[in-house]
mmCIF file of the N, C-alpha and C atoms, coordinates in Angstrom:
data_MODEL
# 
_entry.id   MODEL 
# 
loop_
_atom_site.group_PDB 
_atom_site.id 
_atom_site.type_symbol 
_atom_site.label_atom_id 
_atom_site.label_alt_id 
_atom_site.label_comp_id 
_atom_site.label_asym_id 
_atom_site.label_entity_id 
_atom_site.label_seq_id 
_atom_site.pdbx_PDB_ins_code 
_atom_site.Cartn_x 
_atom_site.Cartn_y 
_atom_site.Cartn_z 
_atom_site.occupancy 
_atom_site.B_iso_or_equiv 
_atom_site.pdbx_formal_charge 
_atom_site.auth_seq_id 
_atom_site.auth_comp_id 
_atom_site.auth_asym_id 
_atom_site.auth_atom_id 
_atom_site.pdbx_PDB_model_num 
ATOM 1   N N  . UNK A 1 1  ? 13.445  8.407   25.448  1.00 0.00 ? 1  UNK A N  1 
ATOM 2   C CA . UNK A 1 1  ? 12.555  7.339   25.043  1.00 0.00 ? 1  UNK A CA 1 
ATOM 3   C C  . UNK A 1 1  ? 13.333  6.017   25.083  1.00 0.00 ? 1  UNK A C  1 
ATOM 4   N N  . UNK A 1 2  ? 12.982  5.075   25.544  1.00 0.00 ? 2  UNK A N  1 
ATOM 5   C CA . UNK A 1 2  ? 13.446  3.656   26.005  1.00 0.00 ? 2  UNK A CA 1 
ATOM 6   C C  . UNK A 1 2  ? 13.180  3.188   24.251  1.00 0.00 ? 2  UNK A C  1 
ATOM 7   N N  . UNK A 1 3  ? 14.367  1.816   24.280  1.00 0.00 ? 3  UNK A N  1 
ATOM 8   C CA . UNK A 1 3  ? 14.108  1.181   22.880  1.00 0.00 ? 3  UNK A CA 1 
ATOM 9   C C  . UNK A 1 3  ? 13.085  0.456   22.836  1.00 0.00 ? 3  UNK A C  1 
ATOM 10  N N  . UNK A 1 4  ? 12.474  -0.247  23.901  1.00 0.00 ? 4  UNK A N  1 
ATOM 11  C CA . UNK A 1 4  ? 10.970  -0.539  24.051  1.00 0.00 ? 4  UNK A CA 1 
ATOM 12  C C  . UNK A 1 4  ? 10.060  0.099   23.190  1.00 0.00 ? 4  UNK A C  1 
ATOM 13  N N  . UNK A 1 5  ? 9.846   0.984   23.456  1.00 0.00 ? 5  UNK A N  1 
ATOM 14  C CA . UNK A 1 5  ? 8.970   1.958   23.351  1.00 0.00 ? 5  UNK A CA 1 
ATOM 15  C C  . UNK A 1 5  ? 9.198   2.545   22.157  1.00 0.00 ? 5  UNK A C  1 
ATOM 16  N N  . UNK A 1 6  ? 10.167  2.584   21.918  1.00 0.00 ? 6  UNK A N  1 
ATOM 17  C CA . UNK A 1 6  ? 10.894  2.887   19.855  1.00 0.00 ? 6  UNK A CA 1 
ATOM 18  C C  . UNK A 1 6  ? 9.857   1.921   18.942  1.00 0.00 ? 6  UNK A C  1 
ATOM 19  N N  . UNK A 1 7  ? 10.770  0.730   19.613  1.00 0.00 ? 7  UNK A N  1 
ATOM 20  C CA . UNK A 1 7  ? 10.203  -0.607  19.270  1.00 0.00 ? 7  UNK A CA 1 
ATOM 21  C C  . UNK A 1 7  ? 8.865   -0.813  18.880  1.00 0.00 ? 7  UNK A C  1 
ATOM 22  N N  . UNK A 1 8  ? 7.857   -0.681  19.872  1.00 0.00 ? 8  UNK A N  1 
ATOM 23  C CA . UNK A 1 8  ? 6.301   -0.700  20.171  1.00 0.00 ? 8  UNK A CA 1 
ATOM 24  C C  . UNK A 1 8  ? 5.792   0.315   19.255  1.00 0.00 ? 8  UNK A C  1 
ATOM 25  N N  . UNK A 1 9  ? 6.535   1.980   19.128  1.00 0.00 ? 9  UNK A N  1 
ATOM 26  C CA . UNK A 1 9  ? 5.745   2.828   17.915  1.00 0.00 ? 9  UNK A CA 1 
ATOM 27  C C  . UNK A 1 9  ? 5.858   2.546   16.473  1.00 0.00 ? 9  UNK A C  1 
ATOM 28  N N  . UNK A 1 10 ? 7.634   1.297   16.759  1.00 0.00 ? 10 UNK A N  1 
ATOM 29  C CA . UNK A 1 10 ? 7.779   0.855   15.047  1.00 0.00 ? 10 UNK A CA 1 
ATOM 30  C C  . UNK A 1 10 ? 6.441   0.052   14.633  1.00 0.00 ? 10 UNK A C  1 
ATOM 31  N N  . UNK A 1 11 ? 6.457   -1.304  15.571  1.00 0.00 ? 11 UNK A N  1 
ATOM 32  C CA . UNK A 1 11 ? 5.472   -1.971  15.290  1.00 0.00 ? 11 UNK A CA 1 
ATOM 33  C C  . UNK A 1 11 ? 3.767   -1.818  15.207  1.00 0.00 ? 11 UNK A C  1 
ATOM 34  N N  . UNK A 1 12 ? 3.540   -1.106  16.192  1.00 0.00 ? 12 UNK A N  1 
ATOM 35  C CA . UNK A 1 12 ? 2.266   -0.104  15.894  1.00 0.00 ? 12 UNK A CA 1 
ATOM 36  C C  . UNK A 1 12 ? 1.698   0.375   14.479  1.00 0.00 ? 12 UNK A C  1 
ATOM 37  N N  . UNK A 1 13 ? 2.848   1.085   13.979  1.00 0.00 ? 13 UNK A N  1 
ATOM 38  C CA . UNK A 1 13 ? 2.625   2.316   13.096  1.00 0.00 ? 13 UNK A CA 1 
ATOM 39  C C  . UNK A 1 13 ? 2.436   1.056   12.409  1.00 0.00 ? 13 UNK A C  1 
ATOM 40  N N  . UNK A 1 14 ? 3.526   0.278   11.654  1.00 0.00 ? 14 UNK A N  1 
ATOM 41  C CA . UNK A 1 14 ? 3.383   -0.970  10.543  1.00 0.00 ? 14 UNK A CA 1 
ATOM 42  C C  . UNK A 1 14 ? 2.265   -1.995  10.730  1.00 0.00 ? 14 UNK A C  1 
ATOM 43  N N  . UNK A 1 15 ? 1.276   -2.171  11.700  1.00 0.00 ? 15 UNK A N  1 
ATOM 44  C CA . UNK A 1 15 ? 0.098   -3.149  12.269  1.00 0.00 ? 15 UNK A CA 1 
ATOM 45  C C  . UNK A 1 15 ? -1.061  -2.215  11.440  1.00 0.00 ? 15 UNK A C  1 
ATOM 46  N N  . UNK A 1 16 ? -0.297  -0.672  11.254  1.00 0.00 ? 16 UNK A N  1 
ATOM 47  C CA . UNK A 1 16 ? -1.754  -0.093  11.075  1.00 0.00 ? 16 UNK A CA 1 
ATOM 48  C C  . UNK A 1 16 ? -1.889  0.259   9.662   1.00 0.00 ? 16 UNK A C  1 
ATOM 49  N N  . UNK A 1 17 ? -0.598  0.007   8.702   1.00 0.00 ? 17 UNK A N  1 
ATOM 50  C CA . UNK A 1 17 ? -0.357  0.459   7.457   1.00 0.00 ? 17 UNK A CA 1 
ATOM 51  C C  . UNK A 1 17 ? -0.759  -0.894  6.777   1.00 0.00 ? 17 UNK A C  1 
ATOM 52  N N  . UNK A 1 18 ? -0.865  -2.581  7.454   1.00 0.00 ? 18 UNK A N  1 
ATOM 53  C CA . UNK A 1 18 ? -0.942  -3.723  7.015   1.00 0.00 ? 18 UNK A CA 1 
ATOM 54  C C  . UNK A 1 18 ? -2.505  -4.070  7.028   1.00 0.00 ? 18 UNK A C  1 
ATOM 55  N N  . UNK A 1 19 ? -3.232  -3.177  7.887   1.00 0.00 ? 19 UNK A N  1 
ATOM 56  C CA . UNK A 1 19 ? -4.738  -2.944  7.269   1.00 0.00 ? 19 UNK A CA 1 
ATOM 57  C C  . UNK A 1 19 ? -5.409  -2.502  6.053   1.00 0.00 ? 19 UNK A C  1 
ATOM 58  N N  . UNK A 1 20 ? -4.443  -2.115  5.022   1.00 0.00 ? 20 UNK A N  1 
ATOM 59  C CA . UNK A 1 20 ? -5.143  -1.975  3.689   1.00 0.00 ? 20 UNK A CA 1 
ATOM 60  C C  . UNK A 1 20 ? -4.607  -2.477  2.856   1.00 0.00 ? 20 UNK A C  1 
ATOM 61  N N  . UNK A 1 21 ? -5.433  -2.721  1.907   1.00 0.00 ? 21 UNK A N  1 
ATOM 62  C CA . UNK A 1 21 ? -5.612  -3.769  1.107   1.00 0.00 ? 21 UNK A CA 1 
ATOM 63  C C  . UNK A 1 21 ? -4.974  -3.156  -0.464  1.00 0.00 ? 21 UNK A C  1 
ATOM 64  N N  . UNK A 1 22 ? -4.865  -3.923  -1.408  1.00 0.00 ? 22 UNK A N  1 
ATOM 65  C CA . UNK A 1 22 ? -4.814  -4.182  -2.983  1.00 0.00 ? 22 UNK A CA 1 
ATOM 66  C C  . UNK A 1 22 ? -5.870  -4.560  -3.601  1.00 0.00 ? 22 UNK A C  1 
ATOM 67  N N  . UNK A 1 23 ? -6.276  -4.169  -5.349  1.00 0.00 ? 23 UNK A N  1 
ATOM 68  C CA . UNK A 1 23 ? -6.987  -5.197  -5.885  1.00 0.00 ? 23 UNK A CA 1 
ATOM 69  C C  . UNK A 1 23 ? -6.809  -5.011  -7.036  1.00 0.00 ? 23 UNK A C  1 
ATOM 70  N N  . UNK A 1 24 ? -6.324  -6.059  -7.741  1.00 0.00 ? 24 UNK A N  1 
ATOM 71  C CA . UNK A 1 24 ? -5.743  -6.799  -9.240  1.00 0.00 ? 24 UNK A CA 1 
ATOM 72  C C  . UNK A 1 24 ? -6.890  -7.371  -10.156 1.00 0.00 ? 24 UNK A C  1 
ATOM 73  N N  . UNK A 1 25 ? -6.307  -7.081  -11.286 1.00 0.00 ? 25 UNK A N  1 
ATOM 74  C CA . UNK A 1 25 ? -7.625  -7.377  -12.236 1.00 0.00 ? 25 UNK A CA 1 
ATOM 75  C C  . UNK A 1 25 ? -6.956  -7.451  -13.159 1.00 0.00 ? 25 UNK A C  1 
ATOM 76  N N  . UNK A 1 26 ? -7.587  -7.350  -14.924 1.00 0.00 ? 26 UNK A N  1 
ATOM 77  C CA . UNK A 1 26 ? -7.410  -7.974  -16.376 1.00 0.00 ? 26 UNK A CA 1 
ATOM 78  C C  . UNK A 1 26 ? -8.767  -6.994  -16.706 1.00 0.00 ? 26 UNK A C  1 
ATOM 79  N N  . UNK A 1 27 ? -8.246  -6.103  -17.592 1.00 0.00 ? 27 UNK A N  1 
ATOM 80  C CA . UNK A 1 27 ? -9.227  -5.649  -18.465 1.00 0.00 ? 27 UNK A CA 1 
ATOM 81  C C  . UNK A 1 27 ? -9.204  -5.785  -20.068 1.00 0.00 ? 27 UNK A C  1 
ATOM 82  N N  . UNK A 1 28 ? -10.182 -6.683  -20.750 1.00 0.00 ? 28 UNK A N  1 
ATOM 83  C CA . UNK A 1 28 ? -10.310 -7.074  -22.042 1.00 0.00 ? 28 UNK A CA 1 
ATOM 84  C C  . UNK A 1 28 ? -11.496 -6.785  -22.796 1.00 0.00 ? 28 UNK A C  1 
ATOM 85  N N  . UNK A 1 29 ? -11.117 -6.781  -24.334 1.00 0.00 ? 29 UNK A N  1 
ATOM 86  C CA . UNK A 1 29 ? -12.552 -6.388  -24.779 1.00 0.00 ? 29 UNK A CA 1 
ATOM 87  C C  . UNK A 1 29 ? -12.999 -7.238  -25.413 1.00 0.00 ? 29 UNK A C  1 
ATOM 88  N N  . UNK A 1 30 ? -14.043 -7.023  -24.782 1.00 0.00 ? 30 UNK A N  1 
ATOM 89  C CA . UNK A 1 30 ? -15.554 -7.953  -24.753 1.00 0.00 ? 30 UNK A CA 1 
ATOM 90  C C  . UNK A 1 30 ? -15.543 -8.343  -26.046 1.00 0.00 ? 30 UNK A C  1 
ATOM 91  N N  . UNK A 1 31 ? -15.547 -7.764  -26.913 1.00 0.00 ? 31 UNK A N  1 
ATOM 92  C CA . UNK A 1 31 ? -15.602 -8.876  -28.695 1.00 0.00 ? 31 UNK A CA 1 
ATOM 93  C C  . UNK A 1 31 ? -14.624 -9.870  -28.714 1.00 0.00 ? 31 UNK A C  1 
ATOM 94  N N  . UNK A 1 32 ? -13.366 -9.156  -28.467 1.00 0.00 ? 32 UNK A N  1 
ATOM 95  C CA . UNK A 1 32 ? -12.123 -10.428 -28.864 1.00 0.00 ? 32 UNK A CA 1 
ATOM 96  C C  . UNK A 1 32 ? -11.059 -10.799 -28.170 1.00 0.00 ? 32 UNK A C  1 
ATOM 97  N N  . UNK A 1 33 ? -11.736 -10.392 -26.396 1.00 0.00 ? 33 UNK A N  1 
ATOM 98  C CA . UNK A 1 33 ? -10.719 -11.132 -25.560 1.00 0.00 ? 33 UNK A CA 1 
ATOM 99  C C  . UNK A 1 33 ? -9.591  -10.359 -25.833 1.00 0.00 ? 33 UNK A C  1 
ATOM 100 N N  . UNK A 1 34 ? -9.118  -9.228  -26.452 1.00 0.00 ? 34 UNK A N  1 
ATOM 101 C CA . UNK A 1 34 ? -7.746  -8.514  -26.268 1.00 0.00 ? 34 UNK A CA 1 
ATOM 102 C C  . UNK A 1 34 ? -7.573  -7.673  -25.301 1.00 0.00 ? 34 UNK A C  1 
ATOM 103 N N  . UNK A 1 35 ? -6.264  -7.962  -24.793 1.00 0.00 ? 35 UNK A N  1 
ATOM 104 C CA . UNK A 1 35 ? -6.403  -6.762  -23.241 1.00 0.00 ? 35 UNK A CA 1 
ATOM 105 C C  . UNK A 1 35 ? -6.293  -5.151  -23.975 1.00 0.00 ? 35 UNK A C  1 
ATOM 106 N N  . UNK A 1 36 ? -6.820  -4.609  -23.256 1.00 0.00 ? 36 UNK A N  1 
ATOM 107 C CA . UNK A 1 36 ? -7.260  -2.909  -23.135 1.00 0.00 ? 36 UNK A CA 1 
ATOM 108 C C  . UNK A 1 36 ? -6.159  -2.572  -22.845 1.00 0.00 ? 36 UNK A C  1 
ATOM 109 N N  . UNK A 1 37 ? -5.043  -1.636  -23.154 1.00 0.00 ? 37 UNK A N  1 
ATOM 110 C CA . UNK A 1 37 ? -3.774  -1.421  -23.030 1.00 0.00 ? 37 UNK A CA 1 
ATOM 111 C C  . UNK A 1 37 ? -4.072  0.030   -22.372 1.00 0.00 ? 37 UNK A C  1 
ATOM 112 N N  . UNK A 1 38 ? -3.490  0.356   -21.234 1.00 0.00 ? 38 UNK A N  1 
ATOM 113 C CA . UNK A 1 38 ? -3.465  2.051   -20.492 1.00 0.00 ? 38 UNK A CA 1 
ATOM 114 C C  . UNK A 1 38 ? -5.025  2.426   -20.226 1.00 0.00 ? 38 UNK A C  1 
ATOM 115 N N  . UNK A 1 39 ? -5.783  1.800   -19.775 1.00 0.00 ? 39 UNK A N  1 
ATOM 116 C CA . UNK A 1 39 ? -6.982  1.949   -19.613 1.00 0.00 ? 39 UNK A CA 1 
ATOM 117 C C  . UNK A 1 39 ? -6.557  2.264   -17.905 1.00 0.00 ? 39 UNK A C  1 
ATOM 118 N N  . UNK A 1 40 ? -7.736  3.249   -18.025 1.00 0.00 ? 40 UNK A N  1 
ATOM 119 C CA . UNK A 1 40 ? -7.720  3.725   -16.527 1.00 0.00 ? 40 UNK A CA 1 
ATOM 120 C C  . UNK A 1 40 ? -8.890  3.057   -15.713 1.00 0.00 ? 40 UNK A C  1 
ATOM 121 N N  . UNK A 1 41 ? -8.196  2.803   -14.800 1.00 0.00 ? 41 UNK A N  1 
ATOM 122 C CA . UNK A 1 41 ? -9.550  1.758   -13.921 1.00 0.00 ? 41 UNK A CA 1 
ATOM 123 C C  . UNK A 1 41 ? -9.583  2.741   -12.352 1.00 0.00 ? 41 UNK A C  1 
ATOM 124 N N  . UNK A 1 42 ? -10.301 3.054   -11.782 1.00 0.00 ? 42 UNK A N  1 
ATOM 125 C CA . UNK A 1 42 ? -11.195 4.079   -11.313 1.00 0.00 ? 42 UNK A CA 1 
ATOM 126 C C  . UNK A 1 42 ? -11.646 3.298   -9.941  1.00 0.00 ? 42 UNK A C  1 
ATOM 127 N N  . UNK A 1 43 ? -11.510 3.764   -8.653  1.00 0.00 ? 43 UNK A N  1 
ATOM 128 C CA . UNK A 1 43 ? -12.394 3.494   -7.474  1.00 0.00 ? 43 UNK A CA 1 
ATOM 129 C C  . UNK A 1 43 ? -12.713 4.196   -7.366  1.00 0.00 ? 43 UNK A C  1 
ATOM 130 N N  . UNK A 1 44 ? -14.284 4.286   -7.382  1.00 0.00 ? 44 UNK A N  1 
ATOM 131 C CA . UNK A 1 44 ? -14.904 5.192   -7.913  1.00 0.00 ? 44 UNK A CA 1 
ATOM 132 C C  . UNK A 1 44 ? -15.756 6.228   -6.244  1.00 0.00 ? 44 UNK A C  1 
ATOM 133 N N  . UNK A 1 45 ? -15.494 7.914   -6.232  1.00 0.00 ? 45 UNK A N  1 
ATOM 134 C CA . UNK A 1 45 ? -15.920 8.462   -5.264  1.00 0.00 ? 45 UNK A CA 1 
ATOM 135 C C  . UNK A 1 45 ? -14.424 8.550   -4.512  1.00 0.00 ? 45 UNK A C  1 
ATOM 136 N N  . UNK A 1 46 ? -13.543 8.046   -4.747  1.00 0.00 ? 46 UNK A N  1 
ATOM 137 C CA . UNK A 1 46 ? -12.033 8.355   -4.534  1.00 0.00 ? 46 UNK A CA 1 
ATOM 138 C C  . UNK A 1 46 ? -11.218 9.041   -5.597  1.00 0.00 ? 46 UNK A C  1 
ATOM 139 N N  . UNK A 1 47 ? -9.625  9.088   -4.858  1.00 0.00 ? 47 UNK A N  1 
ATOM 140 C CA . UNK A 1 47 ? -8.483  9.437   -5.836  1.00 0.00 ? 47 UNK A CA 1 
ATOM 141 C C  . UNK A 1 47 ? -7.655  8.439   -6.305  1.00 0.00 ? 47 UNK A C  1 
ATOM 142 N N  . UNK A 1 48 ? -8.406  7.200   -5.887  1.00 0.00 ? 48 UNK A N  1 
ATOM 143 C CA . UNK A 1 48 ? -7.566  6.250   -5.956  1.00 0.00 ? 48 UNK A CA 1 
ATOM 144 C C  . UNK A 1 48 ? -7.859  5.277   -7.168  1.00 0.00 ? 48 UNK A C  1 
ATOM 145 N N  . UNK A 1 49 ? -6.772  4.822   -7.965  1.00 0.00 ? 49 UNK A N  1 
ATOM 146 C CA . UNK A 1 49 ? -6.797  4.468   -9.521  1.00 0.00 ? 49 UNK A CA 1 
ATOM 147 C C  . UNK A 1 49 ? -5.839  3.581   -10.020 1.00 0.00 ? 49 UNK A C  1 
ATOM 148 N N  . UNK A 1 50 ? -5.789  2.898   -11.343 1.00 0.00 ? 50 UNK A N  1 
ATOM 149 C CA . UNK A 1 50 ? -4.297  2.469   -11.929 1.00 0.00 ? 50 UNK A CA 1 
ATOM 150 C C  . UNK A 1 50 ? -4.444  2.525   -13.702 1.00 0.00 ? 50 UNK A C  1 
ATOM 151 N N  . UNK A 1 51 ? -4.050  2.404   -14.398 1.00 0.00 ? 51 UNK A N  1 
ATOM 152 C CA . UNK A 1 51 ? -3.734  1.796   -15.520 1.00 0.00 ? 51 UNK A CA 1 
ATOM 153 C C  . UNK A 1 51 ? -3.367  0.498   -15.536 1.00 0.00 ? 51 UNK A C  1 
ATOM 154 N N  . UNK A 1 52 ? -3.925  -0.095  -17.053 1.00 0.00 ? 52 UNK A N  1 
ATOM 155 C CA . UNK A 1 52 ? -3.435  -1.674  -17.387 1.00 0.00 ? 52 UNK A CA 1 
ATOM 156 C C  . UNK A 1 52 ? -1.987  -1.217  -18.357 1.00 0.00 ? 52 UNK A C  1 
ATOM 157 N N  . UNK A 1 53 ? -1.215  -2.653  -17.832 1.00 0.00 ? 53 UNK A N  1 
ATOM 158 C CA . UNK A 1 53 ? -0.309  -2.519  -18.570 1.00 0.00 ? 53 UNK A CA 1 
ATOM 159 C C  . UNK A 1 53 ? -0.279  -3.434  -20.120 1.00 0.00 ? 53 UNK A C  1 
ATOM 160 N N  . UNK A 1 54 ? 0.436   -3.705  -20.625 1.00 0.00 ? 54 UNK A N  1 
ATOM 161 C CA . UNK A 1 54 ? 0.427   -4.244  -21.960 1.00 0.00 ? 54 UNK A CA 1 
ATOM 162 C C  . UNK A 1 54 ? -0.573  -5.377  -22.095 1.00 0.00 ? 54 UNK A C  1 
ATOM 163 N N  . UNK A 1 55 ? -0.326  -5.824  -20.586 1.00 0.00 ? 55 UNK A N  1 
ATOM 164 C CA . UNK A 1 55 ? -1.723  -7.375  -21.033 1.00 0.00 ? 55 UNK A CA 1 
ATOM 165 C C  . UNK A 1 55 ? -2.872  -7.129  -20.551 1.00 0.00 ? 55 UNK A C  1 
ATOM 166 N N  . UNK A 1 56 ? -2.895  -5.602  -20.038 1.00 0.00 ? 56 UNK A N  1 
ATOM 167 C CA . UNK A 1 56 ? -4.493  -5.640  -19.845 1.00 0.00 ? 56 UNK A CA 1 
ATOM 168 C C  . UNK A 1 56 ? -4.050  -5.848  -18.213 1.00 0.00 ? 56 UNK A C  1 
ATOM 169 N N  . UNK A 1 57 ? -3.291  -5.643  -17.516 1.00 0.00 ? 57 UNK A N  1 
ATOM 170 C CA . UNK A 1 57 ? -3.674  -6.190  -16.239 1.00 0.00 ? 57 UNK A CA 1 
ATOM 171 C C  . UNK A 1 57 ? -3.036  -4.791  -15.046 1.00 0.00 ? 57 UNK A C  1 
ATOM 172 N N  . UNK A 1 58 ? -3.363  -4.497  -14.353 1.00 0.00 ? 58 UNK A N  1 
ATOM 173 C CA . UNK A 1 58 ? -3.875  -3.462  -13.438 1.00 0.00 ? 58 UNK A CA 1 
ATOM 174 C C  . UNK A 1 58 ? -3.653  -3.702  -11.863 1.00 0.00 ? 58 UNK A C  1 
ATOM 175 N N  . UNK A 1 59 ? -3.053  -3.011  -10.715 1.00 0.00 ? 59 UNK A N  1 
ATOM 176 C CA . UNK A 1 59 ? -2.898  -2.833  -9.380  1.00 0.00 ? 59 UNK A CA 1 
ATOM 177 C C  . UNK A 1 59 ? -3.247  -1.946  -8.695  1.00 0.00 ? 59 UNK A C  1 
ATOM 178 N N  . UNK A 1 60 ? -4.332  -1.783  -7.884  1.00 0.00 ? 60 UNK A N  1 
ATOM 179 C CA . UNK A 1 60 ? -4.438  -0.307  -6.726  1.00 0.00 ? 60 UNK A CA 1 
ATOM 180 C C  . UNK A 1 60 ? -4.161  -1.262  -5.077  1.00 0.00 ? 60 UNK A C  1 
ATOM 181 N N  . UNK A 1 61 ? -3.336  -0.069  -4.871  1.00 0.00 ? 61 UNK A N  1 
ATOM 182 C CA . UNK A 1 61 ? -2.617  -1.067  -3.529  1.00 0.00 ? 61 UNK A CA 1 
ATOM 183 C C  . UNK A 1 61 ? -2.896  0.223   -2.678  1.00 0.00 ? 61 UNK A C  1 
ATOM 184 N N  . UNK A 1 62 ? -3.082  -0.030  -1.451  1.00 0.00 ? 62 UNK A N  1 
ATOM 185 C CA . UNK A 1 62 ? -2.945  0.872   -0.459  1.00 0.00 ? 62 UNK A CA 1 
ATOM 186 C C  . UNK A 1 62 ? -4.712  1.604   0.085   1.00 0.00 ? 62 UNK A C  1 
ATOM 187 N N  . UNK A 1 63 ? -5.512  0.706   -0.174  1.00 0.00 ? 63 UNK A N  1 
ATOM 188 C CA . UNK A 1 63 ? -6.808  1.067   0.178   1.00 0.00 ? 63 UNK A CA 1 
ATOM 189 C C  . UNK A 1 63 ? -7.611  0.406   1.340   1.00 0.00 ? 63 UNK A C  1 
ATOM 190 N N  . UNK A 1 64 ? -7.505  1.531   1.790   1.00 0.00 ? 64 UNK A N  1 
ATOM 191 C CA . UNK A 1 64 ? -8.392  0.992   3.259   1.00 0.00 ? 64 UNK A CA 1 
ATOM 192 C C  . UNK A 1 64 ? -10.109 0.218   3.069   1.00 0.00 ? 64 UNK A C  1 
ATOM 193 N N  . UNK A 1 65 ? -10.074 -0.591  4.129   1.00 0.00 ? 65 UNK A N  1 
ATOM 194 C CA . UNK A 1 65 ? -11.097 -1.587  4.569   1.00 0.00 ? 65 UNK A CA 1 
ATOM 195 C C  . UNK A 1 65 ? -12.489 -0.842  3.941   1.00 0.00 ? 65 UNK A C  1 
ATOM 196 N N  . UNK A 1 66 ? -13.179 -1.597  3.387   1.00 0.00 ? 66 UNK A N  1 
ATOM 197 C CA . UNK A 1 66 ? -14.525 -0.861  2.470   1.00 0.00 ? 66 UNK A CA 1 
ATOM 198 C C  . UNK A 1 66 ? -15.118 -1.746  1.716   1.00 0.00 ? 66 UNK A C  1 
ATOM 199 N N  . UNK A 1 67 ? -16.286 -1.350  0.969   1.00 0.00 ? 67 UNK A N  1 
ATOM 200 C CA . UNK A 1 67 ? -16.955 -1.639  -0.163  1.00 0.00 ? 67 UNK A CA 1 
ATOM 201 C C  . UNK A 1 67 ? -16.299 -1.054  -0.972  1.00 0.00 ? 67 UNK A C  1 
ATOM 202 N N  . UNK A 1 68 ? -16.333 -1.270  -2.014  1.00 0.00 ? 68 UNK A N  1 
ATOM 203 C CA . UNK A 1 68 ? -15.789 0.050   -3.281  1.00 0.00 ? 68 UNK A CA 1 
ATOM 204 C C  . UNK A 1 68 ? -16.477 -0.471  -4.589  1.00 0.00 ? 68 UNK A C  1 
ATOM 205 N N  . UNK A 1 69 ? -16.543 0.317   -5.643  1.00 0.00 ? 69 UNK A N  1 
ATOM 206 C CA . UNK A 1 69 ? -16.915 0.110   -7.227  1.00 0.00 ? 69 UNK A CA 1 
ATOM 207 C C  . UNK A 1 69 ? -15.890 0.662   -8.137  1.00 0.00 ? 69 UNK A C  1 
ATOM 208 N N  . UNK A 1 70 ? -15.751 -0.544  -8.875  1.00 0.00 ? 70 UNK A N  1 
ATOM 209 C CA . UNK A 1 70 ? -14.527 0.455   -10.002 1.00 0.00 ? 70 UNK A CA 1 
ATOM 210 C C  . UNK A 1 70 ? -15.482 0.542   -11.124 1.00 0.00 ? 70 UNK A C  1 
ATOM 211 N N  . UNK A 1 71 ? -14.337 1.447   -11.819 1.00 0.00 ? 71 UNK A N  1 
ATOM 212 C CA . UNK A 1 71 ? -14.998 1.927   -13.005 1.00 0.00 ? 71 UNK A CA 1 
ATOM 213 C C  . UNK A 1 71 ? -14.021 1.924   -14.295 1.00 0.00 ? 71 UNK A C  1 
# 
């Protein structure tokens, strides 16, 4: 295999892993504005999920192109 061609399957493979996405949020409760601590937040009809951390705030990274609903 030519380094070309090394080259071209490196960049390929990484063009196709940079198609999905993240999505960040803040979960608080509704009476007094305090963040929800270890709350599980849910895309929902998937396996895919996160917990908030101490301030209430939350990451799911690695999800392909879609609609989605959390929960």
């Amino acid at each position: 295999m030519t380094i070309q061609r090394v080259l071209f399957t490196i960049f390929f493979l990484s063009t196709l892993s940079a198609k999905n996405g993240s999505v960040t949020g803040i979960v608080h409760d509704k009476s007094d504005n305090s963040p929800l601590i270890g709350s599980n937040v849910i895309i929902e009809n998937t396996f895919m999920g996160g917990a908030t951390d101490l301030k209430g705030r939350y990451t799911i990274t690695n999800i392909p192109p879609g609609n989605y609903e959390l929960t």
